[in-house]
Structure formats: C-alpha cells, structure tokens
N, CA, C and O atoms as CSV, one atom per row, in Angstrom:
chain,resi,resn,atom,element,x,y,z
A,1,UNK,N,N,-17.828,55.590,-25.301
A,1,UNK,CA,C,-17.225,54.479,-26.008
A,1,UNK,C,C,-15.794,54.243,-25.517
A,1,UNK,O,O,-15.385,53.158,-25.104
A,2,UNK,N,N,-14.872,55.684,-25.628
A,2,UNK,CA,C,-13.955,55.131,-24.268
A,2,UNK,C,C,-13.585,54.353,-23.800
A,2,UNK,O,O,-12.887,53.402,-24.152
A,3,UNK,N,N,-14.472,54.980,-21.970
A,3,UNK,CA,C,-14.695,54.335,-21.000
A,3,UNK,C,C,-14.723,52.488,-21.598
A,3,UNK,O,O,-13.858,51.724,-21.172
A,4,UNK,N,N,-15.536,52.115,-22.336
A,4,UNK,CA,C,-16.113,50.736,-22.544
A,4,UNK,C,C,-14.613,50.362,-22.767
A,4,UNK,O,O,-14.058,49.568,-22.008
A,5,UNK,N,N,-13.934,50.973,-23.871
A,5,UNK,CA,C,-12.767,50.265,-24.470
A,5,UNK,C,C,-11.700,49.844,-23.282
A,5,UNK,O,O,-11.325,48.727,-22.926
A,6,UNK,N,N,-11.393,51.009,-22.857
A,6,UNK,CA,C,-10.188,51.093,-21.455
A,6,UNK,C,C,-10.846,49.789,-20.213
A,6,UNK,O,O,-10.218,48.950,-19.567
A,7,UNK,N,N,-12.361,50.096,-20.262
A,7,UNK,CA,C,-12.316,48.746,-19.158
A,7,UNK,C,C,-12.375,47.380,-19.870
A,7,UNK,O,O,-12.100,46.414,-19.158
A,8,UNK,N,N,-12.614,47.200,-20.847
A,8,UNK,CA,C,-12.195,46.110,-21.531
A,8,UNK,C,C,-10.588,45.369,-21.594
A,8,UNK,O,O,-10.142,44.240,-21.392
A,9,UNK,N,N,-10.044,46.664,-21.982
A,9,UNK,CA,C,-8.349,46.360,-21.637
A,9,UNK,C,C,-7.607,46.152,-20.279
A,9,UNK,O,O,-6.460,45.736,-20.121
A,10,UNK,N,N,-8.556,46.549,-19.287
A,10,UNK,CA,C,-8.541,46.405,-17.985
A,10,UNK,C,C,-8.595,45.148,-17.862
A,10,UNK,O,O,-7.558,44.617,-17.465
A,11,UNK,N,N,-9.806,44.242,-18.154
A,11,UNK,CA,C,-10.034,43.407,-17.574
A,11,UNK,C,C,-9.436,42.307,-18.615
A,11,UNK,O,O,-9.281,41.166,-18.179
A,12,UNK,N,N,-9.141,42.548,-19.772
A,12,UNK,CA,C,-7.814,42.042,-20.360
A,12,UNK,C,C,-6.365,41.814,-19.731
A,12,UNK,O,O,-5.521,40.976,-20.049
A,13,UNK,N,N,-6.332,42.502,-19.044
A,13,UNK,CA,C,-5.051,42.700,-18.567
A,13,UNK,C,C,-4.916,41.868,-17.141
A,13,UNK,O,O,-3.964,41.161,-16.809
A,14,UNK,N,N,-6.348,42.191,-16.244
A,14,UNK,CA,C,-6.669,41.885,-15.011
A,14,UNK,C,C,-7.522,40.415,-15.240
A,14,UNK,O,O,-8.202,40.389,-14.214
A,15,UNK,N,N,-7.804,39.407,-15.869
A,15,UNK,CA,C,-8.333,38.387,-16.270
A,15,UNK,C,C,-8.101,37.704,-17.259
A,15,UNK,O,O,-7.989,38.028,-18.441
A,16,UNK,N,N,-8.011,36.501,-16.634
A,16,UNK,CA,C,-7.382,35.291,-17.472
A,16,UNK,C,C,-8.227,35.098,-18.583
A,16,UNK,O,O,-9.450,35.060,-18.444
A,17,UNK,N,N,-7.658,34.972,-19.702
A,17,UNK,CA,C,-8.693,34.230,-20.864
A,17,UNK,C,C,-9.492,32.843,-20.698
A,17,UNK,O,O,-9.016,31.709,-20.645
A,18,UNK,N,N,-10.748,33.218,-20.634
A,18,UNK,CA,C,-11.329,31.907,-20.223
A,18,UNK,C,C,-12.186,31.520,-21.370
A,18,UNK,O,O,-11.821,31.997,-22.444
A,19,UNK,N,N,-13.169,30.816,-21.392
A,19,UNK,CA,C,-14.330,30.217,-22.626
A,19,UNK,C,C,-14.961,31.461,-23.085
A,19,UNK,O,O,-14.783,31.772,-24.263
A,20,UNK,N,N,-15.740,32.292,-22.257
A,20,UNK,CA,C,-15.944,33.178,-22.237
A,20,UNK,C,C,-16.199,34.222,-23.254
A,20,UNK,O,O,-15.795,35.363,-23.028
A,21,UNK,N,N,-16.941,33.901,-24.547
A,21,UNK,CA,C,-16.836,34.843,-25.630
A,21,UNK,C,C,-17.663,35.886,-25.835
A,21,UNK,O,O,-18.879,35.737,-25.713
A,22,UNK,N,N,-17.075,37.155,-26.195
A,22,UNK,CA,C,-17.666,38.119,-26.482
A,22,UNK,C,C,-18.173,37.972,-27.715
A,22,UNK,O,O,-17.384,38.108,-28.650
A,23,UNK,N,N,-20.110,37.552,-28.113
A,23,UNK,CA,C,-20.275,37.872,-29.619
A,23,UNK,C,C,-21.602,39.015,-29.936
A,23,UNK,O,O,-22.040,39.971,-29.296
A,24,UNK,N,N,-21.953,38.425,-31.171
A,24,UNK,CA,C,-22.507,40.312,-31.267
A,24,UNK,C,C,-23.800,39.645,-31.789
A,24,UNK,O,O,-23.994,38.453,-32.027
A,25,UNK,N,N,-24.634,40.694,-31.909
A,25,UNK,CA,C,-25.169,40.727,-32.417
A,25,UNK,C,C,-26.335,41.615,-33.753
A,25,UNK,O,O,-25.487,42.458,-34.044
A,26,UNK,N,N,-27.196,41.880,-34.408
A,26,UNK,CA,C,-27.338,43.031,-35.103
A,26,UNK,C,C,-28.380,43.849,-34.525
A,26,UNK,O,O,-29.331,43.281,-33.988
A,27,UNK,N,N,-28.316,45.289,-34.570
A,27,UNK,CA,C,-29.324,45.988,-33.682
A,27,UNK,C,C,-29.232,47.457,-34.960
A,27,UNK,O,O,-28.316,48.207,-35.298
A,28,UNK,N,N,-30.811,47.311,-35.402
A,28,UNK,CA,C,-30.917,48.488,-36.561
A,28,UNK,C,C,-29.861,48.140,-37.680
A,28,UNK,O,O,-29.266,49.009,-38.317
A,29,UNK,N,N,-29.685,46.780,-37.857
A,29,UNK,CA,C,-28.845,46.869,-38.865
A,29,UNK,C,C,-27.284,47.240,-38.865
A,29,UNK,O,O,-26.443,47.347,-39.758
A,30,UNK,N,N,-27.265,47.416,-37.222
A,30,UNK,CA,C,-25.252,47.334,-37.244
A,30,UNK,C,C,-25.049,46.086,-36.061
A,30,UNK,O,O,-25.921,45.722,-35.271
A,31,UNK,N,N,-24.131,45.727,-36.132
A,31,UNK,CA,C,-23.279,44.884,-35.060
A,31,UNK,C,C,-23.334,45.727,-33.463
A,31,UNK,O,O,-23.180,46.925,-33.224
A,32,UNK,N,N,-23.607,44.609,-32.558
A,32,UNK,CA,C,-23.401,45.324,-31.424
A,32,UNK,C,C,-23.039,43.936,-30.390
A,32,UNK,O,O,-23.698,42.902,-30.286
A,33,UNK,N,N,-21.866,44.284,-29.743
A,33,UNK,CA,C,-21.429,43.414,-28.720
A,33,UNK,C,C,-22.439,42.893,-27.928
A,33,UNK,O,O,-23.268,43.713,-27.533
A,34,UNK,N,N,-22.621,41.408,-27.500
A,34,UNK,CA,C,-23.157,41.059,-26.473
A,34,UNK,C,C,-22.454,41.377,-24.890
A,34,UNK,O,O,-21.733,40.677,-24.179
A,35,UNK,N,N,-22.822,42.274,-24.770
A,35,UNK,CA,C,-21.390,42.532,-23.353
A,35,UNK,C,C,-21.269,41.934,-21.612
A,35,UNK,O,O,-20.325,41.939,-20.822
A,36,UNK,N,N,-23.062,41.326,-21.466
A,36,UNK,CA,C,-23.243,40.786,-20.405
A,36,UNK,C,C,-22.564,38.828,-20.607
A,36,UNK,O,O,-23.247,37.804,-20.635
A,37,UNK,N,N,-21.151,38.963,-20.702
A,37,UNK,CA,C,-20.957,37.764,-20.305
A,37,UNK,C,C,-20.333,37.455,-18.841
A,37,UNK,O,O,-20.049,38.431,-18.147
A,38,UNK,N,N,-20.181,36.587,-18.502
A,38,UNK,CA,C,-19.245,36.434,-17.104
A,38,UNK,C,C,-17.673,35.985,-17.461
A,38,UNK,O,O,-17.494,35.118,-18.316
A,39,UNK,N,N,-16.703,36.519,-16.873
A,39,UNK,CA,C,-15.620,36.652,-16.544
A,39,UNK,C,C,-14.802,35.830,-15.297
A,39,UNK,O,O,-15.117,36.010,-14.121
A,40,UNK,N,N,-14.202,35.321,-15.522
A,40,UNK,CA,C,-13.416,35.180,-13.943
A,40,UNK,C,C,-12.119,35.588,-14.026
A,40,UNK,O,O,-11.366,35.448,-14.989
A,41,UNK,N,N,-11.843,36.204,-12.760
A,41,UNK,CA,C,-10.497,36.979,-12.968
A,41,UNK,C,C,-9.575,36.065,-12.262
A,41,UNK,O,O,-9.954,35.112,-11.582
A,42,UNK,N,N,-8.141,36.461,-12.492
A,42,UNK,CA,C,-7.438,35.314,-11.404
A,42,UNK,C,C,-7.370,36.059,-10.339
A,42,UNK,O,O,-7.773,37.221,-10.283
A,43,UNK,N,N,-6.824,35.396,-9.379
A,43,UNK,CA,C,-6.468,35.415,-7.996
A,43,UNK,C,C,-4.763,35.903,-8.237
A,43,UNK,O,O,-3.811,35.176,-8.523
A,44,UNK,N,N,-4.780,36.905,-8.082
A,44,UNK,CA,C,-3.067,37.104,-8.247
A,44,UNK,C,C,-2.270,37.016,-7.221
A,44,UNK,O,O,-1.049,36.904,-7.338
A,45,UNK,N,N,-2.975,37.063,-5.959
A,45,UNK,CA,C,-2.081,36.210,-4.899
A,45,UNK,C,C,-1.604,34.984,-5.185
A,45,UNK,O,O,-0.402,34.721,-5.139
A,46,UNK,N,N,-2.800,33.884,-5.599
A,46,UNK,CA,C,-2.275,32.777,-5.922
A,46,UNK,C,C,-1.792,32.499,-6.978
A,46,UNK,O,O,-1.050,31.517,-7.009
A,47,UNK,N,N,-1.889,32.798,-7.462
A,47,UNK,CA,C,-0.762,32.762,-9.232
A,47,UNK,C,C,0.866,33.202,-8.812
A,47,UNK,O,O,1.841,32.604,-9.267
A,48,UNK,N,N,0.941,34.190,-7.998
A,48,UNK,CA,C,2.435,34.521,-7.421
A,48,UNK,C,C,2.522,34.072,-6.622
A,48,UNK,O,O,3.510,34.572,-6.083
A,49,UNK,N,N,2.085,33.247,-5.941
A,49,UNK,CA,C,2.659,32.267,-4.857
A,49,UNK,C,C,2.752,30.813,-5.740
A,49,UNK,O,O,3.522,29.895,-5.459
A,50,UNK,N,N,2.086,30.817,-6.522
A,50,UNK,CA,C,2.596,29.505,-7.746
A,50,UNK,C,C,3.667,29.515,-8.547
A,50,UNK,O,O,4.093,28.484,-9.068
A,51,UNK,N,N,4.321,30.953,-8.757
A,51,UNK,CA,C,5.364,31.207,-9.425
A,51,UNK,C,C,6.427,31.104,-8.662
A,51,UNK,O,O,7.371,30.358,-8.924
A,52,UNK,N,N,6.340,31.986,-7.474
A,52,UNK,CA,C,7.466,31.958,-6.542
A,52,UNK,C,C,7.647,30.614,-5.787
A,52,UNK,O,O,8.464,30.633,-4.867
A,53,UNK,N,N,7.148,29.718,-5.986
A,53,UNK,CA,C,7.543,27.959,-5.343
A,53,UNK,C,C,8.310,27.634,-6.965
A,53,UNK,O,O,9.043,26.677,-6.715
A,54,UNK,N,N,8.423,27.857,-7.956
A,54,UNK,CA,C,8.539,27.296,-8.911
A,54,UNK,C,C,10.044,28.229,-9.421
A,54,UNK,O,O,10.697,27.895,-10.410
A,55,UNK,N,N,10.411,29.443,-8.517
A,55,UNK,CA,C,11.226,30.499,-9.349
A,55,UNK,C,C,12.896,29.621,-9.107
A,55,UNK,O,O,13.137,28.723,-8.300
A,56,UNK,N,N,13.675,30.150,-9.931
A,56,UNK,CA,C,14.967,29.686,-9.669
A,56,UNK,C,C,15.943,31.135,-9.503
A,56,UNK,O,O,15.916,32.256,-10.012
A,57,UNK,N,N,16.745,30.477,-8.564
A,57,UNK,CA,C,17.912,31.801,-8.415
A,57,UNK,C,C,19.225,31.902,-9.557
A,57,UNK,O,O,20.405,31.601,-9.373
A,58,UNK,N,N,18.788,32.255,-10.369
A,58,UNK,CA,C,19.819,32.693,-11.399
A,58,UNK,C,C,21.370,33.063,-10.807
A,58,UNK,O,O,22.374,32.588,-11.337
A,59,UNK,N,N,21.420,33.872,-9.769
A,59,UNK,CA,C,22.359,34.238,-9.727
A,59,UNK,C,C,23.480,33.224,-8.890
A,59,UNK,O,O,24.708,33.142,-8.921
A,60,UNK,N,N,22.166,32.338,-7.960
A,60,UNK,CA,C,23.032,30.762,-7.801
A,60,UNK,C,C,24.454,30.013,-8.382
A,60,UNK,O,O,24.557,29.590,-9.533
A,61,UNK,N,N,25.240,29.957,-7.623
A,61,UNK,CA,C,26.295,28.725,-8.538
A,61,UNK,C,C,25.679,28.342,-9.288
A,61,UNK,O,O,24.489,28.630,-9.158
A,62,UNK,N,N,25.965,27.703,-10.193
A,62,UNK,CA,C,25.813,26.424,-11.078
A,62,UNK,C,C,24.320,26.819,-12.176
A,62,UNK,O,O,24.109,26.408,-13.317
A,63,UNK,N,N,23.580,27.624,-11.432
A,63,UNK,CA,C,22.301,27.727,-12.316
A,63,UNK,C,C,22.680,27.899,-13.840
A,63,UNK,O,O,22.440,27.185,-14.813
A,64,UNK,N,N,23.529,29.405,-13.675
A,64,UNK,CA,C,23.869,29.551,-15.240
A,64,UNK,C,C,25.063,29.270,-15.690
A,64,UNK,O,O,26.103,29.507,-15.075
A,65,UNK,N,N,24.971,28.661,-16.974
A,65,UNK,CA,C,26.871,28.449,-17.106
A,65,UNK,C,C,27.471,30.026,-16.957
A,65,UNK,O,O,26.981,31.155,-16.977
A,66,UNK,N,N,28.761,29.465,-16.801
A,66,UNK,CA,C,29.944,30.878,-16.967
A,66,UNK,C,C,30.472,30.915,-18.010
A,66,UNK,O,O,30.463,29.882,-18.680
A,67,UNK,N,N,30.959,31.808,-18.399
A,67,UNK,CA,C,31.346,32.160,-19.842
A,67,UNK,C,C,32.371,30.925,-20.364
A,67,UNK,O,O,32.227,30.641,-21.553
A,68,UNK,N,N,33.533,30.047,-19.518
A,68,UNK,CA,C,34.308,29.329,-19.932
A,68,UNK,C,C,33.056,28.088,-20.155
A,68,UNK,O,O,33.003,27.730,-21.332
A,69,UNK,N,N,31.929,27.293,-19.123
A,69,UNK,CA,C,31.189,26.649,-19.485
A,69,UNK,C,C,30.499,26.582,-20.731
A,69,UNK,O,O,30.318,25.535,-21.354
A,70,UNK,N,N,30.039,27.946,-21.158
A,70,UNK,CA,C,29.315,28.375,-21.913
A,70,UNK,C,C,29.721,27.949,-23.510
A,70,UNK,O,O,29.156,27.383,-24.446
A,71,UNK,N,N,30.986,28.538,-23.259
A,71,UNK,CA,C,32.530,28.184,-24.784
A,71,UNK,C,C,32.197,26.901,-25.043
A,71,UNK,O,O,31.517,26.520,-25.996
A,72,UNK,N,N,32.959,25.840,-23.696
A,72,UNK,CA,C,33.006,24.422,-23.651
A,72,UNK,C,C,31.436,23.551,-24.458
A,72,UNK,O,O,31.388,22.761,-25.401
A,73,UNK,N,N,30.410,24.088,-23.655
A,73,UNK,CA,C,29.194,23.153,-24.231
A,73,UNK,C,C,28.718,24.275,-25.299
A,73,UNK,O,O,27.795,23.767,-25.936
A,74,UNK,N,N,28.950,25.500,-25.726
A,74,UNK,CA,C,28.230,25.731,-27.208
A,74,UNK,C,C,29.002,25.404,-28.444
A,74,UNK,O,O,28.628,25.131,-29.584
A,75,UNK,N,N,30.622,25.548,-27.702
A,75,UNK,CA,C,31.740,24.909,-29.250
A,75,UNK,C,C,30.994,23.672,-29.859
A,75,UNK,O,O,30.384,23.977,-30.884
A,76,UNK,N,N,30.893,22.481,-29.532
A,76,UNK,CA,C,30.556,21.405,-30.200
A,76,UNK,C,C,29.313,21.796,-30.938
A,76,UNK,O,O,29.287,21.518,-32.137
A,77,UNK,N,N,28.388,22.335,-30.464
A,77,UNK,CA,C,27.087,23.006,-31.125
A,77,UNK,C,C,27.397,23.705,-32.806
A,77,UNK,O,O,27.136,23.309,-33.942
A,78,UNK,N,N,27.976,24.739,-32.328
A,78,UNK,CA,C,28.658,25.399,-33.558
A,78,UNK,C,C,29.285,25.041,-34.569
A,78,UNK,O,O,29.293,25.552,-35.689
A,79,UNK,N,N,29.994,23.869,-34.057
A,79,UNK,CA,C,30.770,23.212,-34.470
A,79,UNK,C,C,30.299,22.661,-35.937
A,79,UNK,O,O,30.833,22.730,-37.044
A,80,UNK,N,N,28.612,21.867,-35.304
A,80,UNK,CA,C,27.935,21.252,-36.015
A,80,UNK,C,C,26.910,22.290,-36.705
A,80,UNK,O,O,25.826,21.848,-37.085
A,81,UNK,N,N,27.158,23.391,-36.846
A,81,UNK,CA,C,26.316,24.850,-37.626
A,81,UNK,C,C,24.722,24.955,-36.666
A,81,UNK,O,O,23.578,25.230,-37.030
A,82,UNK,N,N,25.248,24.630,-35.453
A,82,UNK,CA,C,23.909,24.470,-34.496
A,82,UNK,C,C,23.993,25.966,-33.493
A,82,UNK,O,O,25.033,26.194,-32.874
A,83,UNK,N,N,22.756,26.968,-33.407
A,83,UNK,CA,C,23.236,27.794,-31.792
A,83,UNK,C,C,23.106,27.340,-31.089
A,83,UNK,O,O,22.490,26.292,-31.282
A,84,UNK,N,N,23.435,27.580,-29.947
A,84,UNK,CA,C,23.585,27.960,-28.642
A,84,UNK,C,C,22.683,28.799,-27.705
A,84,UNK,O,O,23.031,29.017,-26.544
C-alpha cells in the first residue's frame, strides 16, 4: 500500500493535473480506486524553456524599485491607508 501511495505522489508531483479522475468503486462492500486511468505528464524541457523566454532579471536596473523609489511611489499609497 506504500509503494501505491509514494508513486501516486510521484506522479503528482511529476504530472500535470489533467481531466483525468481517479474514482472508485465498491468491491466486497469497501471502496476501491479505479487506478487504470491515463495520465499525461509534462514535458519539463518544454515547460522550462517556456519559463525561461518569459523570466525577468530582477537584478536589472530599473526592474525593481530602490528603496528611495520604493518611499516615493508607496508614500501616496499609505497615505491613503493602502499597502504597498
């Protein structure tokens, strides 16, 4: 029973949530998973090559304000009992 659980969390971990439902059914009077469904896992090459076209350099000029920016555009915020 384990084994079943850990590769479940595996492929939780390793596969995207898709339509895909796990349901049960009764066998002797208890519940028992239907477990032959199909899965598709992602492609994690391409998912990180979708991220990394899309990433920004934080540590860039201008990306993040600087602490005097930061003052300047959150004062008026605060101002108005708003965060930042």
């Amino acid at each position: 029973m384990l084994e079943h659980c850990l590769e479940h969390f595996r492929e939780l971990v390793m596969c995207r949530g898709d339509t895909a439902l796990t349901t049960f059914y009764y066998r002797n009077h208890k519940k028992a998973a239907k477990l032959l469904v199909e899965h598709e896992c992602i492609n994690w090459n391409k998912l990180e090559d979708w991220a990394s076209q899309r990433a920004i350099d934080i540590s860039a000029p201008g990306t993040v304000l600087s602490e005097e920016e930061s003052e300047h555009f959150c004062g008026g915020l605060e101002q108005q009992g708003k965060l930042c």
